[in-house]
N, C-alpha and C positions, 0 to 999 in steps of 0.2 A: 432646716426645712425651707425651701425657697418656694417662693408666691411668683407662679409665671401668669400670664394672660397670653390668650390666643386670639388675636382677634383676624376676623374675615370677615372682609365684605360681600355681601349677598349679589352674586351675579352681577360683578364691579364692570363693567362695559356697558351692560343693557341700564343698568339703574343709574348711570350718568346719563344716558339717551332718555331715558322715561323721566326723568330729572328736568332734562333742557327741554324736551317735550311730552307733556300730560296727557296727550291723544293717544300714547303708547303702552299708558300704562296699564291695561286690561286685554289687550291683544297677544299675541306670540310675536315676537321677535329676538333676532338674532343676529349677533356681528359676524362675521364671515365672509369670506371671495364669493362673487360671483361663480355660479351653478355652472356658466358655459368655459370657467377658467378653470375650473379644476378646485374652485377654491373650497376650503375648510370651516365648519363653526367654530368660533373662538369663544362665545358661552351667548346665552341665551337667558331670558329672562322664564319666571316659573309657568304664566300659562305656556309656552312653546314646551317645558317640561313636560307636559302635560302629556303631551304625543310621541315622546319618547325621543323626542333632541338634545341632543349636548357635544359636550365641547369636543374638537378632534374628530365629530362626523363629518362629511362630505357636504358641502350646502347641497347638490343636488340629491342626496337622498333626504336630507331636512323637507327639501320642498314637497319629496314625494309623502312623505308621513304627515306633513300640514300644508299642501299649496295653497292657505293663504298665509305663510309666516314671509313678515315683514323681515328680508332680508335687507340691513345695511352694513355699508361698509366700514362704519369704525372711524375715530378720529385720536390717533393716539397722543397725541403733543395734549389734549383736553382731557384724558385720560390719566397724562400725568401730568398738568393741575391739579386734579383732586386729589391726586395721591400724594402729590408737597405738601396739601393740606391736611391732610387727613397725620400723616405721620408729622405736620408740625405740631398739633396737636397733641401727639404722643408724645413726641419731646416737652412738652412743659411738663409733663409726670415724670419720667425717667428718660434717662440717657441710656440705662441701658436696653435698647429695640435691635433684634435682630430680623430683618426683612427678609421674605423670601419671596416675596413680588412685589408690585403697584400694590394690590388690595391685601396680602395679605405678611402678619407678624405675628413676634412673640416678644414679648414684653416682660421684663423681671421687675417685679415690681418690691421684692423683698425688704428692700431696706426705704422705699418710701414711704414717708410719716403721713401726709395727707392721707385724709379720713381716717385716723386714728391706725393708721396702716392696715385698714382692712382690704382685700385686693378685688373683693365681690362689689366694697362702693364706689371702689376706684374705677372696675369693669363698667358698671352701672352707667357712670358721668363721661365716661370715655364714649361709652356708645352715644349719650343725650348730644354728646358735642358737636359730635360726628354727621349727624341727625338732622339738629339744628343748623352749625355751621357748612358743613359739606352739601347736607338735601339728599344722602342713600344712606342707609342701613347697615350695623356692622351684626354678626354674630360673632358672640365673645367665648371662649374657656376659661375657668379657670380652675388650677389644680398647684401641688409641687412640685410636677416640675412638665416639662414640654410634650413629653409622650401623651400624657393623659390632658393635658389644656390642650393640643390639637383633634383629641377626638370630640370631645366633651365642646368643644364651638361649631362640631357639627350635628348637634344632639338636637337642637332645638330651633334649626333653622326653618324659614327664615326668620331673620331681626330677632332673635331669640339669645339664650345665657343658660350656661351649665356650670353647676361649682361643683366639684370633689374635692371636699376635703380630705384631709390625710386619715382620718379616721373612716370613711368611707371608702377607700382606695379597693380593701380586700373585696366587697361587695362589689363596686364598679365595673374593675374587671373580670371576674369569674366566669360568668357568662358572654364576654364578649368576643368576637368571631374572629378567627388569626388572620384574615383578610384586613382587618384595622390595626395590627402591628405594625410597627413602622418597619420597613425594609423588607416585609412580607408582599412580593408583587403575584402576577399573576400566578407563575408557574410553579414557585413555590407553595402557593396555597391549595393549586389542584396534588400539589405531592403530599402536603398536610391531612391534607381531606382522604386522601386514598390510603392514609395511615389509620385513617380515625381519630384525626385530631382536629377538633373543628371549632373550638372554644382555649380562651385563657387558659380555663380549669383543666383539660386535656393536656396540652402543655406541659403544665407545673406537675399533671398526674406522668405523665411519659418521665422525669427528671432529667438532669444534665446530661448522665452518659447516654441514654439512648438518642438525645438530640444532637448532640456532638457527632454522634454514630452515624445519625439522617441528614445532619445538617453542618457538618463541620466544624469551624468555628463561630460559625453564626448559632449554633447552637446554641452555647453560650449566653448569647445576645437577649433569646429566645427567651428563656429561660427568667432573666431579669425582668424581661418587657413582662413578660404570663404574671408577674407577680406588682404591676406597676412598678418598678424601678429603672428608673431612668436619670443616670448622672452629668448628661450633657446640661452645658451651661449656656446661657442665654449670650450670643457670641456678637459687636457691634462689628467684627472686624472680618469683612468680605475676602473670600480668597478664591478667587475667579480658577476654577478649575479647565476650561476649556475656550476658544474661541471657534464658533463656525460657521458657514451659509452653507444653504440648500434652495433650490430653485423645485419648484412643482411646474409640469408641461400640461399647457392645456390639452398635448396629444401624446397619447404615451407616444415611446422612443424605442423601437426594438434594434437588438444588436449590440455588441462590443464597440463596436467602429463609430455608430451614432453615439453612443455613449463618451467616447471619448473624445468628440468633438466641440462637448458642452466643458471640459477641462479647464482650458487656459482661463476662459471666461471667468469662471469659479476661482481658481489660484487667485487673479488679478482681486476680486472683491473682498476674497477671505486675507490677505495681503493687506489691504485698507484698513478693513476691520483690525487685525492685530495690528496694526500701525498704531489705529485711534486711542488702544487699551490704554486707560490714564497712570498704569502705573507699566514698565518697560518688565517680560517674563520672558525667559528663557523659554526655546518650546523643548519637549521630551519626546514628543510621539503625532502621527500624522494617522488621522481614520478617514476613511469613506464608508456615507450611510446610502444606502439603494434603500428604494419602497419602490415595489411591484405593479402592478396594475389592479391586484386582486389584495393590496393594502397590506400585505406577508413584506416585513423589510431585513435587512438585514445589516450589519455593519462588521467592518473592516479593520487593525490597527496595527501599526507596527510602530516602535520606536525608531526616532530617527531626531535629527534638527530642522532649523528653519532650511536650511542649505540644501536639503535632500528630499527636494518637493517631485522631484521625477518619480519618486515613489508611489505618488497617489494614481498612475497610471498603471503599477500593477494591482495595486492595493484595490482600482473599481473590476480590475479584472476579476483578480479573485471574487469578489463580491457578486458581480453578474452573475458568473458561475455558480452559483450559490441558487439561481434560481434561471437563468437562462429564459427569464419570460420579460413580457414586455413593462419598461420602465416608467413612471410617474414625477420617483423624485430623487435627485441625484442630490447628497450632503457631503462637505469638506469640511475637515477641520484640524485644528491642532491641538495637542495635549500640552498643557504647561506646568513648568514645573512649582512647586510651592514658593509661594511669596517669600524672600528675604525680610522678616519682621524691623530687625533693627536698620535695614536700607531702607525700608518705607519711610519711616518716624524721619530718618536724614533728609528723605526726598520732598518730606513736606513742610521742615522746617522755612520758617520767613528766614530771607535771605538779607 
């Protein structure tokens, strides 16, 4: 039985800003572009919550739901300092942290002896640290294993702690909504809900074949998760699935022709960026992402190599097509193929 933590920082952008500045901290604000650029919220602090903000809105719809929310612009390189700090932190408990941003991880804490290996007073001192030494707030999970420690650290937010123990597991879940599954997104959960399946407990009552039946092999999947089971492992080792950029117009772009005008541009940067990737990947496949004017996007893929990038000019073809309205935000990217493990370990050895 393994002891994971979940920890997540509480609205990690705004609470470095209310951090470096006190004057912020009782108002709404929010990191985000500029309203006249087309720009987006990247999260927001709880009173701007309040009014119904968050992350991946539009700042200029943020402004209309609160025109006084203190929109800034962000300072990322200060953003990750905290978060060198925050996860050096983590490393004097264990080595093994799997990241899945700046603010937030999972942590196995299983075979750590400190605090008598308890992983509730390990969660505890983690937060106190964080607190003290960093200046923002974490909410923590903890559970056996990742599924249930990622929902359970958003049980109690903010700066808040949820344990499920293993003996609690069956309680935990039973009543909780298939929208909190992991890999349950949007559109699968409106097809759940038109089944009548709206709970854990519904789930586990459908059983394997009927969800296989609705859901293929994710059924399967379903099925585990309905009953807390979850056997992934707390992983240190990154394996970068994709490289991409995307550019937002401050004036949408109507037409194929305007569309592919912004091309080379894009090749050239998304080119730099797989350049910079610290370890050398094969690419397998090349996509374009379109977003609309009316925020409906769509995306593109086909396999191919680095060498056959004149693809991405049918590849936004098709994709405009897809919706022949006016465009926002043009995405390139590459599909890479999986890390060679035992070429990494050669590539980092001292020389």
């Amino acid at each position: 039985m393994r002891k994971i933590i979940h920890c997540d920082c509480d609205c990690f952008y705004a609470a470095v800003e209310m951090r470096d500045d006190p004057s912020l901290i009782n108002i709404p604000i929010a990191i985000g572009g500029s309203s006249d650029r087309r720009g987006v919220i990247s999260t927001c602090n709880y009173p701007a919550r309040e009014f119904g903000i968050h992350s991946a809105m539009s700042s200029a719809q943020a402004l209309k739901r609160c025109p006084h929310l203190k929109l800034l612009p962000g300072n990322m390189q200060k953003y990750r300092d905290a978060s060198k700090q925050i996860f050096d932190i983590y490393r004097e408990v264990t080595p093994l942290i799997e990241p899945l941003s700046l603010d937030e991880a999972f942590l196995d804490v299983s075979e750590v002896e400190r605090y008598q290996g308890s992983a509730t007073r390990i969660a505890q001192y983690l937060r106190y640290r964080v607190e003290k030494e960093v200046g923002i707030t974490i909410s923590a999970g903890v559970a056996p294993n990742k599924f249930l420690a990622k929902i359970a650290s958003d049980w109690h937010k903010p700066n808040g702690m949820k344990v499920v123990a293993p003996d609690e597991i069956a309680d935990f879940v039973e009543h909780l909504p298939v929208k909190k599954i992991h890999g349950v997104g949007v559109k699968t959960a409106e097809k759940m809900l038109g089944l009548g399946i709206e709970t854990c407990m519904h789930v586990r009552e459908r059983g394997p074949e009927y969800l296989a039946q609705h859901f293929g092999t994710f059924g399967e999947r379903l099925f585990e998760l309905s009953q807390g089971i979850d056997h992934r492992p707390v992983s240190n080792q990154r394996d970068t699935k994709s490289v991409s950029v995307e550019h937002t117009f401050a004036k949408d772009i109507s037409g194929y022709t305007a569309c592919i005008e912004h091309i080379e541009a894009l090749q050239q940067e998304l080119q730099k960026r797989y350049q910079n990737l610290k370890q050398a990947r094969e690419v397998s496949g090349l996509f374009v992402k379109l977003k609309f004017f009316d925020f409906t996007q769509t995306t593109v893929e086909q396999q191919g190599s680095i060498s056959e990038q004149s693809l991405f000019a049918d590849l936004l073809k098709q994709a405009y097509q897809r919706g022949e309205k006016p465009v926002r935000l043009i995405g390139l990217g590459f599909r890479l193929k999986r890390a060679d493990a035992n070429r990494y370990q050669q590539l980092i050895l001292p020389i």
